[in-house]
PDB file with SEQRES, HELIX, SHEET and CRYST1 records, atoms N, CA, C and O in Angstrom:
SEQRES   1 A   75  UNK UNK UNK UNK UNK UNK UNK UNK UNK UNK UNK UNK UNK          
SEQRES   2 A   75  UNK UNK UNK UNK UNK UNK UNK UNK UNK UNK UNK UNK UNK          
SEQRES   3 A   75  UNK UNK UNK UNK UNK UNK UNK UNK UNK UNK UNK UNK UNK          
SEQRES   4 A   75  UNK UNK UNK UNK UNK UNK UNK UNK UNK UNK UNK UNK UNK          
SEQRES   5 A   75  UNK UNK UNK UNK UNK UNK UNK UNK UNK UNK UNK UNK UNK          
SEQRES   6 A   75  UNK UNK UNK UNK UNK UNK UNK UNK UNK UNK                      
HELIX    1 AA1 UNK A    3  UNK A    9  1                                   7    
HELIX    2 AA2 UNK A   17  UNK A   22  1                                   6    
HELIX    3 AA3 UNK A   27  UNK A   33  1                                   7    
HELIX    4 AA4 UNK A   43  UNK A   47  1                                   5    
HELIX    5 AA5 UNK A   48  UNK A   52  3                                   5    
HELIX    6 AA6 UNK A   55  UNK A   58  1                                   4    
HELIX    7 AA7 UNK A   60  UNK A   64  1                                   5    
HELIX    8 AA8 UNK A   69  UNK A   72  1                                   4    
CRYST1    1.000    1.000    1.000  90.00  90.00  90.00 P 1           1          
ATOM      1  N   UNK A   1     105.709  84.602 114.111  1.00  0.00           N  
ATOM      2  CA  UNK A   1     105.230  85.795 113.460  1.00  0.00           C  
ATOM      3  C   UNK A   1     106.375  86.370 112.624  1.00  0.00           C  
ATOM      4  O   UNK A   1     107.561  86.235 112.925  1.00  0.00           O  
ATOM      5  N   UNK A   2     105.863  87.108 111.407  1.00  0.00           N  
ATOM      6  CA  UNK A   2     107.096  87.249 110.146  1.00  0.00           C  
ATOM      7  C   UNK A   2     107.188  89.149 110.974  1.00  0.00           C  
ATOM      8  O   UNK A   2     106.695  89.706 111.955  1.00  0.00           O  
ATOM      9  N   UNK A   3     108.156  89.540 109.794  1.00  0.00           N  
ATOM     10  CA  UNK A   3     108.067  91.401 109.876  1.00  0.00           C  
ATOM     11  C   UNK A   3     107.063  91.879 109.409  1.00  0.00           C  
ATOM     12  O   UNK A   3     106.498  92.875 109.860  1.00  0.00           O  
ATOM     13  N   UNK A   4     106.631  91.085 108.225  1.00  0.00           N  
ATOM     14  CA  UNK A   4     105.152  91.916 107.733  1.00  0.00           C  
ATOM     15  C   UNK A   4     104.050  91.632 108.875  1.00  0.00           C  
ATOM     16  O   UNK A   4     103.057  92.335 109.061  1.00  0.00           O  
ATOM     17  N   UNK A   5     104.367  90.582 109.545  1.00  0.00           N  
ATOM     18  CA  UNK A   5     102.995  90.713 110.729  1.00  0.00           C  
ATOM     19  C   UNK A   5     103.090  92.003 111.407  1.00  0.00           C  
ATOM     20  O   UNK A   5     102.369  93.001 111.388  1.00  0.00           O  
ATOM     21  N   UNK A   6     104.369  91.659 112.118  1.00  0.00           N  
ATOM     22  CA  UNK A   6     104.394  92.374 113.320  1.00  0.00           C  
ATOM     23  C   UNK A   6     104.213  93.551 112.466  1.00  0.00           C  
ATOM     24  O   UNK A   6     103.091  94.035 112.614  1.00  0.00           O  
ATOM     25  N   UNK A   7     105.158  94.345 111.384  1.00  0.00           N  
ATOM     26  CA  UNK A   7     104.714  95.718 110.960  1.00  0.00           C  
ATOM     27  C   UNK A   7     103.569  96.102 110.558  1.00  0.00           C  
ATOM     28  O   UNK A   7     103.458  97.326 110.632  1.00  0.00           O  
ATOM     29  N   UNK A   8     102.382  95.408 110.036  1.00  0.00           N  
ATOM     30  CA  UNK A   8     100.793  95.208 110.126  1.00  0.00           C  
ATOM     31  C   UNK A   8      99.787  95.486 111.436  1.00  0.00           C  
ATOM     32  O   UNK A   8      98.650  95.938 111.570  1.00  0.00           O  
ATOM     33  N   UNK A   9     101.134  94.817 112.597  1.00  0.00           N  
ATOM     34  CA  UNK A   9      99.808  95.108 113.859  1.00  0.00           C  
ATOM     35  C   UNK A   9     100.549  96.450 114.249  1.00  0.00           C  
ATOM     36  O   UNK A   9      99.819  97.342 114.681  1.00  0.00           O  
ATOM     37  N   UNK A  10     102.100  96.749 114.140  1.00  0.00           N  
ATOM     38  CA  UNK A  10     102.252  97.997 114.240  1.00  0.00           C  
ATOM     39  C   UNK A  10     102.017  98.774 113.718  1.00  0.00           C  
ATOM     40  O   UNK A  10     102.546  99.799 114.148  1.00  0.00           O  
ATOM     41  N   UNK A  11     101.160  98.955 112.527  1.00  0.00           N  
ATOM     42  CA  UNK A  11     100.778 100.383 111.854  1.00  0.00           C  
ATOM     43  C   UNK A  11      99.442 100.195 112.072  1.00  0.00           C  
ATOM     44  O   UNK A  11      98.856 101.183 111.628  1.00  0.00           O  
ATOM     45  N   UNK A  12      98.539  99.267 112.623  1.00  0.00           N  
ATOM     46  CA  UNK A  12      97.296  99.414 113.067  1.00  0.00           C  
ATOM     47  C   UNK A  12      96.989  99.592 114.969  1.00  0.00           C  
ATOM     48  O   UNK A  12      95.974  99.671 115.663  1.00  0.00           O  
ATOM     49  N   UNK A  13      98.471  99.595 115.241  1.00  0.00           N  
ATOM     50  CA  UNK A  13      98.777  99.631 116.934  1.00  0.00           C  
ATOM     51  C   UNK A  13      97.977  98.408 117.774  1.00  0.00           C  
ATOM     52  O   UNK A  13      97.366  98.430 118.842  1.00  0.00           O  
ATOM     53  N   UNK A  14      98.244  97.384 116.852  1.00  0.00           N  
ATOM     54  CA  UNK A  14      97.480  95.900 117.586  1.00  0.00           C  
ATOM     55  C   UNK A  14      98.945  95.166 118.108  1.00  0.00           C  
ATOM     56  O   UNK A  14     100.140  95.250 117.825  1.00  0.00           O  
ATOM     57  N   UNK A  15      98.006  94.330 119.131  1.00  0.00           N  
ATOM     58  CA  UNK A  15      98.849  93.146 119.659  1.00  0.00           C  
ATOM     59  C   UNK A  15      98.197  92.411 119.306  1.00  0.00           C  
ATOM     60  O   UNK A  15      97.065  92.725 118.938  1.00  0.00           O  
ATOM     61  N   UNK A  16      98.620  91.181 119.272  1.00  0.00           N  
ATOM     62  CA  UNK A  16      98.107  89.024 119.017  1.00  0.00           C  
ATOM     63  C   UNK A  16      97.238  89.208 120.112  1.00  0.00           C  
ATOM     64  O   UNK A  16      96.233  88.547 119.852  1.00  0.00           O  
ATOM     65  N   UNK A  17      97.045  90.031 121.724  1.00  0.00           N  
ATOM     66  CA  UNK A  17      95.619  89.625 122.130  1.00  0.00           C  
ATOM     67  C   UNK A  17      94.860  90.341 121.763  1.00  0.00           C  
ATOM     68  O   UNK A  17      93.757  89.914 122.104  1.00  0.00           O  
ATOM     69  N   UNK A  18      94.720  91.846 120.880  1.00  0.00           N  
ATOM     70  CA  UNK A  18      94.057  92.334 120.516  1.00  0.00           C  
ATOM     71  C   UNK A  18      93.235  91.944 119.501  1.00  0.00           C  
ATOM     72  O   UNK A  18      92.161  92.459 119.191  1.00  0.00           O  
ATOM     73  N   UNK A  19      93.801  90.976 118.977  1.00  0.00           N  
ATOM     74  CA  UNK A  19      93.599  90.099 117.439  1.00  0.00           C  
ATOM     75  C   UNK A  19      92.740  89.151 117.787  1.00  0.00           C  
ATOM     76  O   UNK A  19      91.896  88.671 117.029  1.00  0.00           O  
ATOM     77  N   UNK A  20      92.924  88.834 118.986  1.00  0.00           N  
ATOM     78  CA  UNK A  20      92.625  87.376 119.721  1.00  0.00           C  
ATOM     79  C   UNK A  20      90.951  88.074 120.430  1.00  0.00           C  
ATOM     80  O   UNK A  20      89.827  87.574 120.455  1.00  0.00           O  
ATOM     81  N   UNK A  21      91.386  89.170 120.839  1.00  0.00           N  
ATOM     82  CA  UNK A  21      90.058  89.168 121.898  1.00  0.00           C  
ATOM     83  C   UNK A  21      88.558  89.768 120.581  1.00  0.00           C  
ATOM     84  O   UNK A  21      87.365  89.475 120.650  1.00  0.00           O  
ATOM     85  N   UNK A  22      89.409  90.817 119.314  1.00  0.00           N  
ATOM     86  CA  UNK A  22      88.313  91.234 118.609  1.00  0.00           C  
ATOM     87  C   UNK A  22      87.759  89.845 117.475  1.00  0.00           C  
ATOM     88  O   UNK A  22      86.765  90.151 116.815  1.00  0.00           O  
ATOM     89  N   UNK A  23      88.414  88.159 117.180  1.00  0.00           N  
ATOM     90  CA  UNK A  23      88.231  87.592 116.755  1.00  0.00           C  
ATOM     91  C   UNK A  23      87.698  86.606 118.100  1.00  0.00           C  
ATOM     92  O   UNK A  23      87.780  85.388 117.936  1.00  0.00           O  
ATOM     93  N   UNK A  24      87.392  86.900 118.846  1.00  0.00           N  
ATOM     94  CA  UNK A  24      87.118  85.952 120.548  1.00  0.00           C  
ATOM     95  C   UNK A  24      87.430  84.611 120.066  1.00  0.00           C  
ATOM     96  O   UNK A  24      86.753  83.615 119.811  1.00  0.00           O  
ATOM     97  N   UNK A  25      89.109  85.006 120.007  1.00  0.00           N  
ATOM     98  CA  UNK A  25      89.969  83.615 120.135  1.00  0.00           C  
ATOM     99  C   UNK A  25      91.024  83.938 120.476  1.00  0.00           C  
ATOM    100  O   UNK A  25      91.672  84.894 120.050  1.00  0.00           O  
ATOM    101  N   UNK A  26      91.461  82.804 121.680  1.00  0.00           N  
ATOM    102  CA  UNK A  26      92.740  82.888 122.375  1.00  0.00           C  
ATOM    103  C   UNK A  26      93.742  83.107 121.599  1.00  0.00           C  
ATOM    104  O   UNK A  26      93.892  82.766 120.426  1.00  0.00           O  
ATOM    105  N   UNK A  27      94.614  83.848 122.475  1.00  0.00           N  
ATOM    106  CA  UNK A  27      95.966  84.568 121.824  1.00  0.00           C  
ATOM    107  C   UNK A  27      96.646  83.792 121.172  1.00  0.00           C  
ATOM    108  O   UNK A  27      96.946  84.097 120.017  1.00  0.00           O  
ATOM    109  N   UNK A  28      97.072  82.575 121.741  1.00  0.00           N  
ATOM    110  CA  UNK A  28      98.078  81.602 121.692  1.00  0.00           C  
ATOM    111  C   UNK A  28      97.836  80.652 120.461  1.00  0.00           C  
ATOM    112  O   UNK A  28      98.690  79.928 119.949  1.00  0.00           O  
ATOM    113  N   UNK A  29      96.400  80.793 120.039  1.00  0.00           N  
ATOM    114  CA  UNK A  29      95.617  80.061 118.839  1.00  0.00           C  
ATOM    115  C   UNK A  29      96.183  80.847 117.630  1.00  0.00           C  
ATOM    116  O   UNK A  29      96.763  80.376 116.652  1.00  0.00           O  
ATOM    117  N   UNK A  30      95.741  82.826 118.041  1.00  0.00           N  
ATOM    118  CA  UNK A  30      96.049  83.684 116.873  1.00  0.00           C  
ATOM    119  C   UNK A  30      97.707  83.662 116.660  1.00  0.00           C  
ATOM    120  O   UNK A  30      98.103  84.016 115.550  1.00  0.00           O  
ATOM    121  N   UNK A  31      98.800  83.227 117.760  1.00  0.00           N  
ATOM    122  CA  UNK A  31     100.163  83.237 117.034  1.00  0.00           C  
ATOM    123  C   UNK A  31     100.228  81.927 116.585  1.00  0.00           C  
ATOM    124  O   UNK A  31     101.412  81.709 116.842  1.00  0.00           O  
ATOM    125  N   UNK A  32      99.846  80.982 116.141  1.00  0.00           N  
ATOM    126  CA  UNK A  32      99.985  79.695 115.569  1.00  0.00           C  
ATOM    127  C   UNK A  32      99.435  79.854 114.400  1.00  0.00           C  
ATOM    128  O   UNK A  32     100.043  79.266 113.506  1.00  0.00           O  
ATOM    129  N   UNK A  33      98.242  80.599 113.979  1.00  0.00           N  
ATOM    130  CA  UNK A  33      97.887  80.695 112.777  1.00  0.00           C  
ATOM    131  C   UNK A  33      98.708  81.829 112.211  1.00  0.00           C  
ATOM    132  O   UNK A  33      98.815  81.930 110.989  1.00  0.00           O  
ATOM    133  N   UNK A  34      99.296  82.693 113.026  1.00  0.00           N  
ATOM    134  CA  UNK A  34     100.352  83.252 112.291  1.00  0.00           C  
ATOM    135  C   UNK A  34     101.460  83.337 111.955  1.00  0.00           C  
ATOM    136  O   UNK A  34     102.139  83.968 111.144  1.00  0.00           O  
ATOM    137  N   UNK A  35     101.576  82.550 112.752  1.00  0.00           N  
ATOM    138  CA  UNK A  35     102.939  81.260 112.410  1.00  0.00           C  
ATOM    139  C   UNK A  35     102.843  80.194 111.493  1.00  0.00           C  
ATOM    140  O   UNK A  35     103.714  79.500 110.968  1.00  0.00           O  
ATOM    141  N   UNK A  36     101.565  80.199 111.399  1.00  0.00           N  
ATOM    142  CA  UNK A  36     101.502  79.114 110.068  1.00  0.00           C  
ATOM    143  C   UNK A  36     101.091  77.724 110.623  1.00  0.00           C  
ATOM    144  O   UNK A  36     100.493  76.938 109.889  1.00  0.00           O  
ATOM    145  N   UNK A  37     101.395  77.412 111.883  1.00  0.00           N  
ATOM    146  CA  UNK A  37     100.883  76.324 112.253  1.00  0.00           C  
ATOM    147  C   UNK A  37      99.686  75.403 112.348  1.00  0.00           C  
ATOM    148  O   UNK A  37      99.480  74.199 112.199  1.00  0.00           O  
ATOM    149  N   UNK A  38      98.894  76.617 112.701  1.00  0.00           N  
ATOM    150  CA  UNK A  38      97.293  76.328 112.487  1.00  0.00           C  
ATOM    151  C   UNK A  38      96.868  76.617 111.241  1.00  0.00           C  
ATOM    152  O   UNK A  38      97.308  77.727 110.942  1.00  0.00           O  
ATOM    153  N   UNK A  39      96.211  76.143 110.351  1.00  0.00           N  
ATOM    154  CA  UNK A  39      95.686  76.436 109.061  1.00  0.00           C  
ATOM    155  C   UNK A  39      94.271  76.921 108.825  1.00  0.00           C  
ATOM    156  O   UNK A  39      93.475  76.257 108.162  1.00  0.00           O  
ATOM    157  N   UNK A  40      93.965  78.095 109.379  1.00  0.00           N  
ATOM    158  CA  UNK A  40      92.686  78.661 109.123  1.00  0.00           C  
ATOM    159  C   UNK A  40      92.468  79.564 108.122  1.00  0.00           C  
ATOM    160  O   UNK A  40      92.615  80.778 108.257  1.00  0.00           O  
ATOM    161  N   UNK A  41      92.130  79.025 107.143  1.00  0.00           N  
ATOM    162  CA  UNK A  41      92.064  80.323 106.358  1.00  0.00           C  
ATOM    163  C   UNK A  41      90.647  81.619 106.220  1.00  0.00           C  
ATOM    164  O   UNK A  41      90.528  82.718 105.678  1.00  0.00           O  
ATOM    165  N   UNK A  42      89.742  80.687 107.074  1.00  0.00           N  
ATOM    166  CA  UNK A  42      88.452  81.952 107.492  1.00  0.00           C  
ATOM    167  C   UNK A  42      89.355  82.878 108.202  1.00  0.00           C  
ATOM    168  O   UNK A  42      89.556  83.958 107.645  1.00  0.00           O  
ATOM    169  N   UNK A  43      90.055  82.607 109.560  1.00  0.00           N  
ATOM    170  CA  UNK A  43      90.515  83.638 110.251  1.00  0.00           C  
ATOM    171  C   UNK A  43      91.178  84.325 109.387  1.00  0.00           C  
ATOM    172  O   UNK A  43      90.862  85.471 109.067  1.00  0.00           O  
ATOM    173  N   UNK A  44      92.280  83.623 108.868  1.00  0.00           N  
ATOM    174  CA  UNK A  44      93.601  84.299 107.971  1.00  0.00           C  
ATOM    175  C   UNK A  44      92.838  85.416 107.340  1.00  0.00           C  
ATOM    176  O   UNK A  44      93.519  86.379 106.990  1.00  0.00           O  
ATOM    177  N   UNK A  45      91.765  85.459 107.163  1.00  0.00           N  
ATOM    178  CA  UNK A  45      91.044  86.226 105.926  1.00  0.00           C  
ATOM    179  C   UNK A  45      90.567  87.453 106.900  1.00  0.00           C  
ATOM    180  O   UNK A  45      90.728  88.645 106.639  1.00  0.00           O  
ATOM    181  N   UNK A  46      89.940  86.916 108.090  1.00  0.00           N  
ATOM    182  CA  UNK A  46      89.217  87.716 109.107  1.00  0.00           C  
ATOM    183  C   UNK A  46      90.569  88.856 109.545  1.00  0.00           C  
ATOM    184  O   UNK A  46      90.287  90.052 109.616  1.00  0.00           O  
ATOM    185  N   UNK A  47      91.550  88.545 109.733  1.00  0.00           N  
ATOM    186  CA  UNK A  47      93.191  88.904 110.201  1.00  0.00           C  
ATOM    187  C   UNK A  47      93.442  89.945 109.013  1.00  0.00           C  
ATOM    188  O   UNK A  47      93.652  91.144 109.192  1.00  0.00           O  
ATOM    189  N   UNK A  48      93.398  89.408 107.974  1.00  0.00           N  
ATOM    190  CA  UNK A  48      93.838  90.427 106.619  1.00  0.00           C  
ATOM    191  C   UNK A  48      92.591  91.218 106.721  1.00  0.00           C  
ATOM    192  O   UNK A  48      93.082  92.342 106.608  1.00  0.00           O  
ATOM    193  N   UNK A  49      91.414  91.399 106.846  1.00  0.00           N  
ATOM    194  CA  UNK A  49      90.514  92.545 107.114  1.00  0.00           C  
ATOM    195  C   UNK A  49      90.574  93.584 108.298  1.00  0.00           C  
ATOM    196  O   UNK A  49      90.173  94.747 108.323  1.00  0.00           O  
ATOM    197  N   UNK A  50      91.202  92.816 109.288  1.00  0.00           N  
ATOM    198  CA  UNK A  50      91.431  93.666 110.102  1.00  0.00           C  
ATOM    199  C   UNK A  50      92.651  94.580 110.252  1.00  0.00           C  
ATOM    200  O   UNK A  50      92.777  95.589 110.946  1.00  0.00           O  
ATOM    201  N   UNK A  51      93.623  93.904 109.328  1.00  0.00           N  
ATOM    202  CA  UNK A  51      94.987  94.380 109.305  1.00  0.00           C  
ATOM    203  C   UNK A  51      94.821  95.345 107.990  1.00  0.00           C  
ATOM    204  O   UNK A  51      95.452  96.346 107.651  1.00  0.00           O  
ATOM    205  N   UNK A  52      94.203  94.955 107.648  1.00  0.00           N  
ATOM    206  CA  UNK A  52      94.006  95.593 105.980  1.00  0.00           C  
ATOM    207  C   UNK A  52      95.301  95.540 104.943  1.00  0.00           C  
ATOM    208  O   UNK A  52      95.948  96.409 104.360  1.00  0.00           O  
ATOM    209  N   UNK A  53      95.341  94.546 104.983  1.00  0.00           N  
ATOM    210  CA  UNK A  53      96.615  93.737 104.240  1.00  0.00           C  
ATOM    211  C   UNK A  53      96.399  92.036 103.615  1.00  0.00           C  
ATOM    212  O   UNK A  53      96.096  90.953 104.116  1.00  0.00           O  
ATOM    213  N   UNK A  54      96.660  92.416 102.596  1.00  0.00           N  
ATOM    214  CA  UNK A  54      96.406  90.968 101.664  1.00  0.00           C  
ATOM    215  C   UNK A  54      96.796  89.854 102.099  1.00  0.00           C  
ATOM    216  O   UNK A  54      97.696  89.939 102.934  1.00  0.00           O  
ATOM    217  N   UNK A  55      96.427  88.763 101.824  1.00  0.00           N  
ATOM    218  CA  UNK A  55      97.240  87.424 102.596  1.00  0.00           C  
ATOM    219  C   UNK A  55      98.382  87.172 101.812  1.00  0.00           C  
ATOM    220  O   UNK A  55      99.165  86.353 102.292  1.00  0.00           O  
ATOM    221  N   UNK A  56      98.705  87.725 100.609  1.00  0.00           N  
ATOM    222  CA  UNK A  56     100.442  87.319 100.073  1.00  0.00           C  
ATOM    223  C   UNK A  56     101.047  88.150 101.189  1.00  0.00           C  
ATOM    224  O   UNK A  56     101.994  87.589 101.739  1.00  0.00           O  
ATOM    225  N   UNK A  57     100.701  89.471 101.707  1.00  0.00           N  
ATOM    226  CA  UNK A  57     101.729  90.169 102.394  1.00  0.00           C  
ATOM    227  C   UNK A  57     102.089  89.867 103.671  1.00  0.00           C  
ATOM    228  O   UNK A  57     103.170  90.231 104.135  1.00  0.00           O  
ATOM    229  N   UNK A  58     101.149  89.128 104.391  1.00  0.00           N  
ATOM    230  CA  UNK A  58     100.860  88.989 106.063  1.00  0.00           C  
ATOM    231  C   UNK A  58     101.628  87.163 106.167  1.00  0.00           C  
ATOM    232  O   UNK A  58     102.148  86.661 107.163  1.00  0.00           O  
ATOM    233  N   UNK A  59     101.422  86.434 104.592  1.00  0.00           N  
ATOM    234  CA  UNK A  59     101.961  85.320 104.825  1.00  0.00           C  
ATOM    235  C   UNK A  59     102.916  85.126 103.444  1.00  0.00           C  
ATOM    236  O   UNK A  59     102.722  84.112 102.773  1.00  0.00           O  
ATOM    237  N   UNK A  60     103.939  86.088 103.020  1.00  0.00           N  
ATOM    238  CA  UNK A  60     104.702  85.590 101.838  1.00  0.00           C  
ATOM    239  C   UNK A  60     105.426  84.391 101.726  1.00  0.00           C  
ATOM    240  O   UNK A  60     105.738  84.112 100.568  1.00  0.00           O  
ATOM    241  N   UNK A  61     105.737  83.702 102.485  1.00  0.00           N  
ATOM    242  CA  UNK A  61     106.472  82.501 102.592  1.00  0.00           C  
ATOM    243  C   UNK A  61     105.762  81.276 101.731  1.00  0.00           C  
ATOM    244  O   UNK A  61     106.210  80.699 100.740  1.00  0.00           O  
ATOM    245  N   UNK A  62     104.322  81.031 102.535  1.00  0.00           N  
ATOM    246  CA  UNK A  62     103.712  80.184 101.946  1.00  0.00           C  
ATOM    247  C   UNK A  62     103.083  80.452 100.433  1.00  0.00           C  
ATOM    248  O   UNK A  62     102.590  79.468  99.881  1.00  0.00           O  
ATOM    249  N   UNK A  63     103.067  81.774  99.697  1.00  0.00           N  
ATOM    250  CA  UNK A  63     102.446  81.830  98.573  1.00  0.00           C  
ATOM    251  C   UNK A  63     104.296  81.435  97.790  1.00  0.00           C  
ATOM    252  O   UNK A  63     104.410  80.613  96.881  1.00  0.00           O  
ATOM    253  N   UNK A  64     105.333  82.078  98.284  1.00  0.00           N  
ATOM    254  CA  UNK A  64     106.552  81.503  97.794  1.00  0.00           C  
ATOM    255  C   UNK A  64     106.513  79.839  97.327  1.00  0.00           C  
ATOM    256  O   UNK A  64     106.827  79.404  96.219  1.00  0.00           O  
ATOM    257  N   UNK A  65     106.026  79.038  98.530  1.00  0.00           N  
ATOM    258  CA  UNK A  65     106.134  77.273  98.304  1.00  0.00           C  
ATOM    259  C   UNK A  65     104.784  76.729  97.509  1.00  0.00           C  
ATOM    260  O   UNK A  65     104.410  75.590  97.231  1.00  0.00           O  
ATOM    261  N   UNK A  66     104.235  77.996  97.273  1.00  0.00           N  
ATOM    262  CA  UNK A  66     102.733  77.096  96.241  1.00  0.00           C  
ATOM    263  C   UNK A  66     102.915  77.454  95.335  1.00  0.00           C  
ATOM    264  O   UNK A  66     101.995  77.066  94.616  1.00  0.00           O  
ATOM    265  N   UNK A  67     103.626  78.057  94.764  1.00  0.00           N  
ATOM    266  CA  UNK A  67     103.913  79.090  93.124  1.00  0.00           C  
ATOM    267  C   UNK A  67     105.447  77.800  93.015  1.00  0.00           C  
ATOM    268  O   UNK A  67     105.881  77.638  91.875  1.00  0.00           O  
ATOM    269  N   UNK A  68     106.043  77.112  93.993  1.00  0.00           N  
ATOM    270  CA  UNK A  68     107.278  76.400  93.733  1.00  0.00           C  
ATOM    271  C   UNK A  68     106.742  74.784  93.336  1.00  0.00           C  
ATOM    272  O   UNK A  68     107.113  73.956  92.504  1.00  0.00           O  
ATOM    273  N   UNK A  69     105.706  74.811  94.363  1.00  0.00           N  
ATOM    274  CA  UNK A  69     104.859  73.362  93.817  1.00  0.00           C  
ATOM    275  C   UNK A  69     104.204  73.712  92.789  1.00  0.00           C  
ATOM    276  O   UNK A  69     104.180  72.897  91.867  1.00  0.00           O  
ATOM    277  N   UNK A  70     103.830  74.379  92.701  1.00  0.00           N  
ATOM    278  CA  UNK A  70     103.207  74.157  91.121  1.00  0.00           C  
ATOM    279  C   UNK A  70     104.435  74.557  89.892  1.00  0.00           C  
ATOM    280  O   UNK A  70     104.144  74.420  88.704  1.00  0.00           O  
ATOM    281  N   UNK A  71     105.357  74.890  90.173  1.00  0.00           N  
ATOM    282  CA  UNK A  71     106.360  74.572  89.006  1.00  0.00           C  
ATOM    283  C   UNK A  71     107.104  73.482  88.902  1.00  0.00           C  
ATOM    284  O   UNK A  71     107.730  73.207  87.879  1.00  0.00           O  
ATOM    285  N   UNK A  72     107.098  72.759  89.971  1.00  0.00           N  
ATOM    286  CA  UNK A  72     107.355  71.376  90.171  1.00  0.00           C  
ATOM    287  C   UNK A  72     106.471  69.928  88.932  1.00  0.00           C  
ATOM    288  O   UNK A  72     106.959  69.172  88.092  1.00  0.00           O  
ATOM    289  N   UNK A  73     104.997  70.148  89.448  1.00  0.00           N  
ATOM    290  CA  UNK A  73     104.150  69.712  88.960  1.00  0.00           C  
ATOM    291  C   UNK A  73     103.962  69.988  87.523  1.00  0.00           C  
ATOM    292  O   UNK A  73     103.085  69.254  87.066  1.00  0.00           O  
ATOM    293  N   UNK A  74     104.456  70.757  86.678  1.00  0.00           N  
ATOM    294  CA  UNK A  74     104.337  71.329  85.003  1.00  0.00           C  
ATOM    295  C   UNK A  74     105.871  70.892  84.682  1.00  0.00           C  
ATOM    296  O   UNK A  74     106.218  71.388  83.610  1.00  0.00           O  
ATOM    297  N   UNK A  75     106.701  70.258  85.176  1.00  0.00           N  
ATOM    298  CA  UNK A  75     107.933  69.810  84.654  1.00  0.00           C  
ATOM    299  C   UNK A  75     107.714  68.601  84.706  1.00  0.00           C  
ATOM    300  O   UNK A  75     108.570  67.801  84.328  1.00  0.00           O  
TER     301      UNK A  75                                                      
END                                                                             
């Protein structure tokens, strides 16, 4: 989990099982997709509605390496 997570579930006063039990999916599932490990992007989306935060903000890393591959790919 990044700072923008955790500061997301802290200004909405959530935990990963709170995330987990209002999406009725195990906790341990919701820190892997927020870790990036798991690749869901229905949840990811379901997560940014509940957090009320965009998916560049909740996952900046990965919009960083797709804006880098695609400047890769135009050279």
């Amino acid at each position: 989990m990044n700072k923008n997570q955790r500061i997301a579930l802290a200004e909405k006063d959530l935990q990963v099982k709170d995330l987990g039990n209002r999406l009725n999916k195990h906790s341990g599932y919701i820190t892997n997709v927020l870790a990036g490990r798991c690749k869901s992007p229905r949840l990811r989306k379901k997560i940014c509605v509940i957090l009320d935060k965009p998916e560049s903000y909740l996952w900046p890393d990965e919009n960083k390496e797709k804006s880098e591959d695609a400047n890769r790919e135009i050279r």
